[in-house]
Backbone as CSV, one residue per row, in Angstrom:
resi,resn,N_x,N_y,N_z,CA_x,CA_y,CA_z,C_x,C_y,C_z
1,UNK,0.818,-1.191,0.000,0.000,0.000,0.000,0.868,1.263,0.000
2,UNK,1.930,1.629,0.870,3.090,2.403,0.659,3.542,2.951,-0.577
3,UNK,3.709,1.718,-0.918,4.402,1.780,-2.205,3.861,1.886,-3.211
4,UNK,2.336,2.040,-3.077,1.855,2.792,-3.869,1.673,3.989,-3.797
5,UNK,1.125,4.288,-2.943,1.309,5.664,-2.440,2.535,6.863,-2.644
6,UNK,3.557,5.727,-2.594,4.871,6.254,-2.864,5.046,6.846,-4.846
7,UNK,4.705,6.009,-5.419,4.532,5.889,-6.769,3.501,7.044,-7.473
8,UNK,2.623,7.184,-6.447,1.131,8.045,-6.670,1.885,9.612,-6.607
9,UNK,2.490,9.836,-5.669,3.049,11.057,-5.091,4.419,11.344,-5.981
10,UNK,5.174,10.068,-6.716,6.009,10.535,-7.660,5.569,11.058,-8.709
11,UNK,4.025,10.462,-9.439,4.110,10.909,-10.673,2.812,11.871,-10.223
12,UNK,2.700,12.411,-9.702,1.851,13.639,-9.491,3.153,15.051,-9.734
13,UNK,4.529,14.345,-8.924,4.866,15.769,-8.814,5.865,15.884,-10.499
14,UNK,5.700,14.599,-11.211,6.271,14.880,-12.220,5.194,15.746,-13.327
15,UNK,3.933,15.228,-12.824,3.103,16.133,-13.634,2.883,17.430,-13.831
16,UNK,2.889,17.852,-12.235,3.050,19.004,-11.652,4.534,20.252,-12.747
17,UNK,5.604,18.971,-12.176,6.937,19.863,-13.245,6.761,19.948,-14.398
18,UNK,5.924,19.130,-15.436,5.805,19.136,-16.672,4.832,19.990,-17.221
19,UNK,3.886,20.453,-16.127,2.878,21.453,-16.621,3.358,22.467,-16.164
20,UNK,4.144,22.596,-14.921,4.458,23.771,-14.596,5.644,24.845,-15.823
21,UNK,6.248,23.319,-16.251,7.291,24.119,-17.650,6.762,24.630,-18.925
22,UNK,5.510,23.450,-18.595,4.522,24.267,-20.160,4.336,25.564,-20.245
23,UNK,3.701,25.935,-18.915,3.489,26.535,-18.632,4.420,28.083,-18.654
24,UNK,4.963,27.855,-18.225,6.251,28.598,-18.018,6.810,29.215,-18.941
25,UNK,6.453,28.076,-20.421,6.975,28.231,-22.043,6.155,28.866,-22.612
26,UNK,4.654,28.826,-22.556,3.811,29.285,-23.067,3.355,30.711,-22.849
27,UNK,3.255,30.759,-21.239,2.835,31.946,-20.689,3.911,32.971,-20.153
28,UNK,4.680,33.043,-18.904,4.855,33.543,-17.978,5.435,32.713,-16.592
29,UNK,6.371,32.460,-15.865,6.622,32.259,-14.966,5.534,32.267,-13.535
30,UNK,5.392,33.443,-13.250,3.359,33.517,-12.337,2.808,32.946,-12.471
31,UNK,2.517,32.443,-13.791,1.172,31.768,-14.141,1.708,30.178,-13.535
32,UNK,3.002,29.802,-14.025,3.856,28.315,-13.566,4.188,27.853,-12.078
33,UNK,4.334,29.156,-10.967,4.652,28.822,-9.819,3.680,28.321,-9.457
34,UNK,2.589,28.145,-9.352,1.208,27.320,-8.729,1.956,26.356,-8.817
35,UNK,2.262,25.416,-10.464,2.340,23.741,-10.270,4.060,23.615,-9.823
36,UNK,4.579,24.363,-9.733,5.889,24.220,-9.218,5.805,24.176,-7.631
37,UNK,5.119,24.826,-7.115,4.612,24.752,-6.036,4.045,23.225,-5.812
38,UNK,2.943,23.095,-6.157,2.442,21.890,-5.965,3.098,20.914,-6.120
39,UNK,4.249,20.856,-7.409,5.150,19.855,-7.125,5.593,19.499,-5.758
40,UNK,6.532,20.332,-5.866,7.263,20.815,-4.250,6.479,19.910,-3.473
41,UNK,5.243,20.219,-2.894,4.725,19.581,-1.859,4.650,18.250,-2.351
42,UNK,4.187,17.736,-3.662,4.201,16.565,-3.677,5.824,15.618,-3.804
43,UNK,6.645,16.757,-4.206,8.131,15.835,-3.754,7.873,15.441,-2.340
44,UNK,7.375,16.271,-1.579,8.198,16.038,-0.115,7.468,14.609,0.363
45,UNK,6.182,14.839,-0.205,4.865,14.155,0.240,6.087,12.287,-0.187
46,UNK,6.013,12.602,-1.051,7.044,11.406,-2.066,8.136,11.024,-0.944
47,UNK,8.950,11.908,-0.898,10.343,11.928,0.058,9.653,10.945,1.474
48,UNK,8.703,11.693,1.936,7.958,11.127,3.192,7.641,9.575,3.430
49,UNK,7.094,9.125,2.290,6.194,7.734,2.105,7.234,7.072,1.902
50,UNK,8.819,7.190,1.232,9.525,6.160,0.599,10.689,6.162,1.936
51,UNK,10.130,6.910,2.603,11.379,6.776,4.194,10.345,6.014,4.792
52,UNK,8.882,5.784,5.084,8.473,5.127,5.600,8.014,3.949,5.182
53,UNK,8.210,3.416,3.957,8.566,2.323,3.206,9.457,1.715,3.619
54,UNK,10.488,2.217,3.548,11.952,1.699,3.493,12.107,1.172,5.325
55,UNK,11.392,2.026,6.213,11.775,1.404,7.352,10.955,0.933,7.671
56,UNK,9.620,0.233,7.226,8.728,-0.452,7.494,9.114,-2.347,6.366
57,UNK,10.349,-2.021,5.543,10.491,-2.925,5.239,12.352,-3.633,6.255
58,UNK,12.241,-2.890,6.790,13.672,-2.895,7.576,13.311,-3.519,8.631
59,UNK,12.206,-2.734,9.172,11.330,-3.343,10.562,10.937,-4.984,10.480
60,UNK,10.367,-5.277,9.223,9.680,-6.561,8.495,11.132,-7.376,8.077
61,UNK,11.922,-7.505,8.581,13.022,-8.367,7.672,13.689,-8.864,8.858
């Protein structure tokens, strides 16, 4: 379940960077910090789940 979660929160924040550059290309920088932002949180969100993965499979071994 983690590890999905973990997976969910990676490709959100890759989405996030990929619209945020569209963005960025198309429009304006302002208009891009929203999903750069939102990345951001979803890196950390990412960063978070795969440390508690990792020691929930450390714990289990």
């Amino acid at each position: 379940m983690l590890r999905m979660l973990e997976l969910s929160w990676f490709f959100i924040a890759l989405i996030g960077i990929a619209l945020g550059s569209f963005k960025w290309m198309t429009e304006n920088f302002c208009s891009a910090i929203w999903f750069f932002l939102f990345s951001t949180i979803a890196t950390i969100f990412w960063m978070v789940r795969r440390k508690q993965r990792i020691l929930m499979e450390k714990n289990q071994s």
